[in-house]
Structure formats: C-alpha cells, structure tokens
N, C-alpha and C positions, 0 to 999 in steps of 0.2 A: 080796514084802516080808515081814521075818521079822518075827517075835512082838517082837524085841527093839527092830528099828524104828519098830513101830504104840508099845511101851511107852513109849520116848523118846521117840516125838512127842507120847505124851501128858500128859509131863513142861511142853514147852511149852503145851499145853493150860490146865494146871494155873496154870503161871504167871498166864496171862491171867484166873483165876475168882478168883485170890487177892487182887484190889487194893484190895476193901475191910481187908484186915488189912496191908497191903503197907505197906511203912517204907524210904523214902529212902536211900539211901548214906550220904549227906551225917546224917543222922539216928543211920543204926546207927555209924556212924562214931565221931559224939558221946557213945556209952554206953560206958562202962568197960566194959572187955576182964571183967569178972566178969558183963556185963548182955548183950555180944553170945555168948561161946558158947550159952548157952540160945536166943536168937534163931535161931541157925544149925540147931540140933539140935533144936528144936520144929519149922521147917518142913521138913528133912528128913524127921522121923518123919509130919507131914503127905502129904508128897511121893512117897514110897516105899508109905504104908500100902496104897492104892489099887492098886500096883504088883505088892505082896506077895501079892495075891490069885488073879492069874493067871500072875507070874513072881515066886514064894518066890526066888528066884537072886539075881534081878538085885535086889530089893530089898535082899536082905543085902549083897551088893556094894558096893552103894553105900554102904549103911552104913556096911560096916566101910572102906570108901576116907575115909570122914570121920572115922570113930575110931579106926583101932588106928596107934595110933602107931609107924614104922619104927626100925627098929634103928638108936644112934648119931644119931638125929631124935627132939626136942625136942615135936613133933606129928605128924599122919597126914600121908600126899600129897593127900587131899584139902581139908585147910585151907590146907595148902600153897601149895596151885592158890589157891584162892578170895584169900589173902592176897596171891597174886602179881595176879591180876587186879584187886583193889584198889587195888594200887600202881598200877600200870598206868593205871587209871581216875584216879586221882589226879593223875598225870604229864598227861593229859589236860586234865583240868578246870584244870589251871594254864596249860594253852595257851590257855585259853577257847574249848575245842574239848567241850567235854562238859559239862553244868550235874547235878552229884550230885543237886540237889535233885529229878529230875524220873526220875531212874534207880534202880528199885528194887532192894534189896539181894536179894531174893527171885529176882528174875529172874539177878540175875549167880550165884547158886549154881545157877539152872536150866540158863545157859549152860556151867558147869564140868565139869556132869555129863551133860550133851550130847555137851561135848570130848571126855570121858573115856568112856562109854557108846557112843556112838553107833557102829552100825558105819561101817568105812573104806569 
C-alpha cells in the first residue's frame, strides 16, 4: 500500500469526524453561489491541511484541482467534478432514489477527490 493510498483513505476518515460541522446537500444547495464557494474551500483547506504534513504534493494537488481555473473554462476540473456530481445527485433525488437532506455536502467533495486521487 503507498503513502498516497493510506492518504486518501484518510480523506474518508476525515469525512466521518467532520459531521458535527457537516451541511446537507439539500442545505449547501440553498445558499447563494457567493455563500457555497467558501463552504467548499474552507473544508478543503481543512481536508488537505492534515494531508500537507506528510504529503506537501498531494495536498497542493488537490488544491490547485479546485482552484486554478483551465484554459477557455469558466472554473477549475475540480468544481467541475463536484458540480457534475451534484447534478447527478439531484437527477437522483427527483427519482426519490436519494433524500439531499441526509447526504452531506462534505462527504460528496471527499468522494470527488477519491475519484480523482485515488490510485487505479
């Protein structure tokens, strides 16, 4: 198992300590697109801080996958991602296949960066 694996699994670790500050889908949803980037980018900087101590790499990585916006793109691939699995979850919940209110917004960014991170 590499260092980058033991990292990422402790991403989902992370997930599971954070649910006292943890905020609904259905929730972050409701806040004006000026109230959710901060939401997104305060638990990232949470997320990675830990990360950054024994892999500086992968934490900036992830980072900059959420911030630096791609050439001829409007935002980063990382919001990208997260905005497409939103959708995704939304298309869901209208099948009455998935209830937002019980799915944290916290955990679907841990998932993105799993997809993205994790090795194959």
């Amino acid at each position: 198992m590499t260092f980058r694996t033991i990292a990422v699994a402790g991403l989902l670790a992370l997930a599971l300590i954070v649910p006292a500050q943890a905020m609904s889908v259905k929730a972050f949803e409701a806040k004006p697109a000026s109230e959710q980037g901060p939401i997104v980018t305060d638990f990232i900087e949470k997320m990675t801080a830990d990360i950054g101590k024994t892999d500086p790499k992968l934490m900036q990585d992830i980072r900059d996958w959420f911030s630096r916006k791609r050439d001829g793109w409007p935002t980063s691939e990382g919001l990208e991602k997260l905005s497409a699995e939103l959708i995704a979850l939304d298309e869901v919940a209208k099948e009455g296949k998935a209830d937002l209110t019980r799915i944290q917004i916290e955990g679907v960014i841990v998932k993105v960066v799993k997809d993205k991170f994790s090795p194959k």
